[in-house]
Biopython code that builds the backbone (N, CA, C, O; Angstrom):
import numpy as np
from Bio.PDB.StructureBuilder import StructureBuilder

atoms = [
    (1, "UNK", "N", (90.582, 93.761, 132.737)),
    (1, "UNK", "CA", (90.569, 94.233, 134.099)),
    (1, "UNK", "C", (91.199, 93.161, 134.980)),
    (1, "UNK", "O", (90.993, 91.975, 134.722)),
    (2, "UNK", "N", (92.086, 93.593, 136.185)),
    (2, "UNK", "CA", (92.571, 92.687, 136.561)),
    (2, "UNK", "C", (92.821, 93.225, 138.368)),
    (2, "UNK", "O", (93.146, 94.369, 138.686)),
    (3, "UNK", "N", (92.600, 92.209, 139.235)),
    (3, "UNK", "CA", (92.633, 92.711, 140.513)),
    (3, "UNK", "C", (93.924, 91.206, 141.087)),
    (3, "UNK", "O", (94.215, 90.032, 140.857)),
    (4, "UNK", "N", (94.310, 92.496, 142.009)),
    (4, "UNK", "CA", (95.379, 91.669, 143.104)),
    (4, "UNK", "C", (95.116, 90.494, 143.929)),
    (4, "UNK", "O", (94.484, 90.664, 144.971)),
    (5, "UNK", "N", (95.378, 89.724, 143.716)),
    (5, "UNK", "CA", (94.534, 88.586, 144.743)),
    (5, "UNK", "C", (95.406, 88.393, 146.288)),
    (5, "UNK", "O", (94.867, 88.238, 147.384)),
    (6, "UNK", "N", (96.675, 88.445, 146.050)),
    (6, "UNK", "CA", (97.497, 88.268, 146.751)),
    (6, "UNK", "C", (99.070, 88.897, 146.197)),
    (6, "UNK", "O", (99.517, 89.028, 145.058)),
    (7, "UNK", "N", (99.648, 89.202, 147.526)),
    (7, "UNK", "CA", (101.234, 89.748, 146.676)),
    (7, "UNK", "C", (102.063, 89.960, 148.267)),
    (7, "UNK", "O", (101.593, 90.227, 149.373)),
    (8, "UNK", "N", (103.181, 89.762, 147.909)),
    (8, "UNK", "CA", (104.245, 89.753, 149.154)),
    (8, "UNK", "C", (105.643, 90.923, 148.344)),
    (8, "UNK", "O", (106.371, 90.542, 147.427)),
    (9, "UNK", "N", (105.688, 91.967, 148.821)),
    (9, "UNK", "CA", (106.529, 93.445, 148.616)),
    (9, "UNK", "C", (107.533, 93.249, 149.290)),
    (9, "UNK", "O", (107.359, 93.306, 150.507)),
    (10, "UNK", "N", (108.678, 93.006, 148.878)),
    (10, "UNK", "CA", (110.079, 93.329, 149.645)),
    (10, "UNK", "C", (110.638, 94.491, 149.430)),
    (10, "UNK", "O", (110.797, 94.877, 148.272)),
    (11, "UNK", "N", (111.013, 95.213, 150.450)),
    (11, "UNK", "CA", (112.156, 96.541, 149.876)),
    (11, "UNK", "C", (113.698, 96.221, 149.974)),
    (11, "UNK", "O", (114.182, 95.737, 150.997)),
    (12, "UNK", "N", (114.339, 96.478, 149.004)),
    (12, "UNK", "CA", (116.145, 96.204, 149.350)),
    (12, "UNK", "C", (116.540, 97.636, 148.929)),
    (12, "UNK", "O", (115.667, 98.495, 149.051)),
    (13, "UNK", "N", (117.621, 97.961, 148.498)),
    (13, "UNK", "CA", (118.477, 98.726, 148.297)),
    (13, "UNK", "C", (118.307, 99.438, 146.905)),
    (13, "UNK", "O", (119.164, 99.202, 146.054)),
    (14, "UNK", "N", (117.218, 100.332, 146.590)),
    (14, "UNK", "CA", (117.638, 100.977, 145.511)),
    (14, "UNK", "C", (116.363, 99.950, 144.655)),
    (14, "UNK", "O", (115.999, 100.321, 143.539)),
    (15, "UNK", "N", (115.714, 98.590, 145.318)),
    (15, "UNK", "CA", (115.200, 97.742, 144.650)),
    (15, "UNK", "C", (113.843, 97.542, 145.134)),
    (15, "UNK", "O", (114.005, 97.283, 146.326)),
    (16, "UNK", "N", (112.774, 97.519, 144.920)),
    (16, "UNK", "CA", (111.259, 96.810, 145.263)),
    (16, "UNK", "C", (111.046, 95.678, 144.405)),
    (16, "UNK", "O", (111.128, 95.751, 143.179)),
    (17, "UNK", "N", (110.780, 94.661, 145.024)),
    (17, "UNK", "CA", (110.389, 93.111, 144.300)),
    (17, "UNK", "C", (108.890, 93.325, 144.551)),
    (17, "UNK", "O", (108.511, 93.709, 145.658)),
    (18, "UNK", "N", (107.890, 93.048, 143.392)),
    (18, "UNK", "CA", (105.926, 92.865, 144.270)),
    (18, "UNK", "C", (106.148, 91.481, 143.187)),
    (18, "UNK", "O", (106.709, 91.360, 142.098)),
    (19, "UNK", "N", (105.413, 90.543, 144.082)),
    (19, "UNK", "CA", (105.372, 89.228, 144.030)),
    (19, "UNK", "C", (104.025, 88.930, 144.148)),
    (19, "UNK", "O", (103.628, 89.373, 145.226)),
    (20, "UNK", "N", (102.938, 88.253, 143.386)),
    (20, "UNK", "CA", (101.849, 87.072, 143.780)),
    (20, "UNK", "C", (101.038, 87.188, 142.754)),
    (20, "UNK", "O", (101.340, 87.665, 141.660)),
    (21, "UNK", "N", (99.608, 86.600, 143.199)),
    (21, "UNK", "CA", (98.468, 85.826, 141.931)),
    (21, "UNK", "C", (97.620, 87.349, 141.828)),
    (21, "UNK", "O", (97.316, 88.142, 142.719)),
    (22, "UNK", "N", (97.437, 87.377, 140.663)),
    (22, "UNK", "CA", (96.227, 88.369, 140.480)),
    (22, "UNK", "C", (95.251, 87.245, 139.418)),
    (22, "UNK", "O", (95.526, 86.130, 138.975)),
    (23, "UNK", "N", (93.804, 88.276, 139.241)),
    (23, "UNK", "CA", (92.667, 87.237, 138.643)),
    (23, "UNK", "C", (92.548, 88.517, 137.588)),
    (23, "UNK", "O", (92.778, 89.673, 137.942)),
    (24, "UNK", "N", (92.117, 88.104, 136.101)),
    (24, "UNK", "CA", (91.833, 89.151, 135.516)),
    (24, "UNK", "C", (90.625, 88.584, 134.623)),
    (24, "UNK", "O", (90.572, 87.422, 134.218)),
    (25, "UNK", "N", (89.507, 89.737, 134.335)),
    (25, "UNK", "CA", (87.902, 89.507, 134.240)),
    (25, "UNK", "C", (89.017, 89.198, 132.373)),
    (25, "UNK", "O", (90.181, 89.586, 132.270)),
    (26, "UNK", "N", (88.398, 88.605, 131.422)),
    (26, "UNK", "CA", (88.347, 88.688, 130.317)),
    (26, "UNK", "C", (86.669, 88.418, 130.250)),
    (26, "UNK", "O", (85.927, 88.007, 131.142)),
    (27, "UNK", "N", (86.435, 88.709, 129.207)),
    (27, "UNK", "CA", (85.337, 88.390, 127.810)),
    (27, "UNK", "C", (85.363, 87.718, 126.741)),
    (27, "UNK", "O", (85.269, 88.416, 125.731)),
    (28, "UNK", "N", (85.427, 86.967, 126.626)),
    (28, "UNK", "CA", (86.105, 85.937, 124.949)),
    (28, "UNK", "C", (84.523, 85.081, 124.626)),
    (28, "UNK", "O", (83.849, 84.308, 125.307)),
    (29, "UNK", "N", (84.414, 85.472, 123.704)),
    (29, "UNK", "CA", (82.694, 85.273, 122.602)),
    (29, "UNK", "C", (81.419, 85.686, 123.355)),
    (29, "UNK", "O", (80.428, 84.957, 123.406)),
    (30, "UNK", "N", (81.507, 87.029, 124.004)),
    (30, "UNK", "CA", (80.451, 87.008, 125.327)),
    (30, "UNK", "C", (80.737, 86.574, 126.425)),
    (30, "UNK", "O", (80.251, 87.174, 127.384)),
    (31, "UNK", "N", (81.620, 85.384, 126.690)),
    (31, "UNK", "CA", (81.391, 84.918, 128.290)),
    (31, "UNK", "C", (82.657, 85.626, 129.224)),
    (31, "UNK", "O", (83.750, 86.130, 128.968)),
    (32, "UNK", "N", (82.016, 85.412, 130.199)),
    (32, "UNK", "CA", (82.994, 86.332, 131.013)),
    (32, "UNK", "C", (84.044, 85.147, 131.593)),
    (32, "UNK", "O", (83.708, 83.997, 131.875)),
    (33, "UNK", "N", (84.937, 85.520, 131.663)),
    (33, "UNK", "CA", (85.888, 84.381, 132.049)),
    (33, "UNK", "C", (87.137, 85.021, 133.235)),
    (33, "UNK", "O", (87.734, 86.051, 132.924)),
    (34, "UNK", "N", (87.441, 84.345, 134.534)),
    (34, "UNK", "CA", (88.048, 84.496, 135.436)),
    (34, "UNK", "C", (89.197, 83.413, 135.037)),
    (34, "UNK", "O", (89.090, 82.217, 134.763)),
    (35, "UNK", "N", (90.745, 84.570, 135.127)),
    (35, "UNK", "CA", (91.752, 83.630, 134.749)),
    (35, "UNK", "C", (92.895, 84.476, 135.618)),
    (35, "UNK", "O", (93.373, 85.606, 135.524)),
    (36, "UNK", "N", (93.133, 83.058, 136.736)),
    (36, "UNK", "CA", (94.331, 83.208, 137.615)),
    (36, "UNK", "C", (95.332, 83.793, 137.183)),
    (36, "UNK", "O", (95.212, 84.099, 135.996)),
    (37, "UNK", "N", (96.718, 84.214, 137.862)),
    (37, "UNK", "CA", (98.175, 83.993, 137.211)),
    (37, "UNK", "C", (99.081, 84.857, 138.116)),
    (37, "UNK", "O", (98.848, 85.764, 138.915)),
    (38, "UNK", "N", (100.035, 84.327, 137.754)),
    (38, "UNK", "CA", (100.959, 84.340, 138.734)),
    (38, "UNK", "C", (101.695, 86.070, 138.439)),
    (38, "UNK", "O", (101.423, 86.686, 137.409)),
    (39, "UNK", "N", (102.421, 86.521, 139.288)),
    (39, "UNK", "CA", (102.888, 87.806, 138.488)),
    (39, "UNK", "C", (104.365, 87.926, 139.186)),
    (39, "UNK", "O", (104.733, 86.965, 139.862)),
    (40, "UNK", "N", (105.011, 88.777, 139.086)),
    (40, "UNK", "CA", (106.406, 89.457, 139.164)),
    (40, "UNK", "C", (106.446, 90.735, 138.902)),
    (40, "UNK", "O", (105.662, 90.918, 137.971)),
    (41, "UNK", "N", (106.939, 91.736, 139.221)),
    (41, "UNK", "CA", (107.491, 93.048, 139.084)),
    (41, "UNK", "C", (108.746, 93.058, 139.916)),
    (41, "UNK", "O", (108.798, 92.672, 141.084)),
    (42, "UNK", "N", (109.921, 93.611, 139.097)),
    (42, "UNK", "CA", (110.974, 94.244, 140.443)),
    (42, "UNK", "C", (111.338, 95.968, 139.595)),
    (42, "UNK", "O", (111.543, 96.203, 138.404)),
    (43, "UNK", "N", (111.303, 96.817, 140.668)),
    (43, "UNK", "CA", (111.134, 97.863, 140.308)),
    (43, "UNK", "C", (112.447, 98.685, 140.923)),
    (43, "UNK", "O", (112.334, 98.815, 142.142)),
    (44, "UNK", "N", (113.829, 99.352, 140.305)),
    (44, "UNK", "CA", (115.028, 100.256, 140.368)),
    (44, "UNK", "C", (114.682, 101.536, 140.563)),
    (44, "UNK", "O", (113.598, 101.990, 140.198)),
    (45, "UNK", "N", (115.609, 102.224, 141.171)),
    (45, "UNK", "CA", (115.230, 103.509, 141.408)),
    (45, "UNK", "C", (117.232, 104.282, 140.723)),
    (45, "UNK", "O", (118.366, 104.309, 141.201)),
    (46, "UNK", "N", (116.515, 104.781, 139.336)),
    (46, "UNK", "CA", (117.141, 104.820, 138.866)),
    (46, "UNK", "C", (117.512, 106.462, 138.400)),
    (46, "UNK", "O", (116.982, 106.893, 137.376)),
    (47, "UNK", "N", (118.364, 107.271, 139.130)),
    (47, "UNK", "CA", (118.832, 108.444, 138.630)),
    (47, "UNK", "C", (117.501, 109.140, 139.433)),
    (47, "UNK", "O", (117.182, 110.199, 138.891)),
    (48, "UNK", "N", (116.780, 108.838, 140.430)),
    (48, "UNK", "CA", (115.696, 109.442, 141.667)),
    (48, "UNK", "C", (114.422, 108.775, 140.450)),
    (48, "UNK", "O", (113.604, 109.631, 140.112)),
    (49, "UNK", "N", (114.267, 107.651, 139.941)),
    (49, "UNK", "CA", (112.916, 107.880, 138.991)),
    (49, "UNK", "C", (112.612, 105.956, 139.947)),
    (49, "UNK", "O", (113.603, 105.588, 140.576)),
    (50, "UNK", "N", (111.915, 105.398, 139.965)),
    (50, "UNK", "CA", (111.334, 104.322, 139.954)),
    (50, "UNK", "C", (110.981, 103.566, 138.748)),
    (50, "UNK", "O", (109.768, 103.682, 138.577)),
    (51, "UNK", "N", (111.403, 102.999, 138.036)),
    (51, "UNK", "CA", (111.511, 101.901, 136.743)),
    (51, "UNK", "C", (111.168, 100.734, 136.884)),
    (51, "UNK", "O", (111.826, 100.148, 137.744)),
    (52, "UNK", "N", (110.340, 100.098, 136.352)),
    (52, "UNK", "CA", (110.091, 98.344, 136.512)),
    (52, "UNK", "C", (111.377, 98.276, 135.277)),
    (52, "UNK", "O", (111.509, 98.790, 134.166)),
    (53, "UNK", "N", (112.289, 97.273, 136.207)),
    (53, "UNK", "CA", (113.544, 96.974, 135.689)),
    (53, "UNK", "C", (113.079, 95.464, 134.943)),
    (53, "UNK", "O", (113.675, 95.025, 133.960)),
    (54, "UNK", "N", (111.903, 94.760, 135.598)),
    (54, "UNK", "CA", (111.415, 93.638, 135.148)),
    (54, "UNK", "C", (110.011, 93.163, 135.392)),
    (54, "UNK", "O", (109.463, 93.586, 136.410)),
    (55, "UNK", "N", (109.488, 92.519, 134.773)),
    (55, "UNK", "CA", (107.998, 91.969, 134.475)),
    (55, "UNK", "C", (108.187, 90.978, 133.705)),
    (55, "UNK", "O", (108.869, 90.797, 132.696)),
    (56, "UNK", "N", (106.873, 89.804, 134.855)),
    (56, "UNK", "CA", (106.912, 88.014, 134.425)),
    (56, "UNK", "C", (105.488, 88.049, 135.037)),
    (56, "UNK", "O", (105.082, 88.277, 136.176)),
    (57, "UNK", "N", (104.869, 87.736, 133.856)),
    (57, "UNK", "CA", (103.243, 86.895, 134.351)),
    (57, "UNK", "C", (102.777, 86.131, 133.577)),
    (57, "UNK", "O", (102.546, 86.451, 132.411)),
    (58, "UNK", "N", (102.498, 84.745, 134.150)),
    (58, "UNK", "CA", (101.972, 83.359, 133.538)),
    (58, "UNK", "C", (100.431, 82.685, 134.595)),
    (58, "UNK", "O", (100.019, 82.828, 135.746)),
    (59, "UNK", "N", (100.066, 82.033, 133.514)),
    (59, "UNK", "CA", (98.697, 81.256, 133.914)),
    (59, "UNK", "C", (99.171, 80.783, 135.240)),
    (59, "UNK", "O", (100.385, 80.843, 135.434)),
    (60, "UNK", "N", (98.167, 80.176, 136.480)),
    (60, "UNK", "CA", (98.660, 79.356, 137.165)),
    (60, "UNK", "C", (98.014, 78.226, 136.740)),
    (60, "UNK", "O", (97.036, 78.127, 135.999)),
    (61, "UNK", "N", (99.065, 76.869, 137.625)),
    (61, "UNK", "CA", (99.092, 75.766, 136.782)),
    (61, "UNK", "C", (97.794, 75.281, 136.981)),
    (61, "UNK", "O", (97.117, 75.919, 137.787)),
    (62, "UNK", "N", (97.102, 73.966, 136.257)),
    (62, "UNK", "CA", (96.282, 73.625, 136.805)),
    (62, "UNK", "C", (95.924, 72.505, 137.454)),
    (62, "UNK", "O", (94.798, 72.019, 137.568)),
    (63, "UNK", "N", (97.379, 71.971, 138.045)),
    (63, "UNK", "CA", (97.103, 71.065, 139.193)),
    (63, "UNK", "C", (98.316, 70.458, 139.330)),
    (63, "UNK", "O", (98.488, 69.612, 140.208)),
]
sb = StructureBuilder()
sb.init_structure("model")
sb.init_model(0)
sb.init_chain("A")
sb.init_seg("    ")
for serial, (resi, resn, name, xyz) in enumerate(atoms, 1):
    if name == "N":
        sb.init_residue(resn, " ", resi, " ")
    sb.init_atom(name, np.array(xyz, "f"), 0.0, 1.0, " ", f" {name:<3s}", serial, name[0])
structure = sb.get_structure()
């Protein structure tokens, strides 16, 4: 499970960029564990359809 923490949406031409940190609940041996990370989507509108043309998500750092 994973929620938005933050994100900054640009619209261009044919293009949507969603940008920022989401937190997502894991479970690993029972414990519940909260783990930052950074994200990316840019999404084409391709032939009238909307496509994620791309996807990037990594840990954030830790210091």
């Amino acid at each position: 499970m994973g929620k938005i923490d933050q994100r900054n949406v640009k619209f261009g031409c044919n293009k949507i960029t969603d940008a920022g940190i989401y937190t997502f609940r894991i479970i690993n041996d029972g414990k519940t564990e909260y783990v930052p990370a950074r994200y990316t989507f840019v999404y084409e509108n391709r032939d009238g359809d909307w496509l994620i043309a791309h996807h990037h998500s990594s840990l954030m750092p830790t210091s």
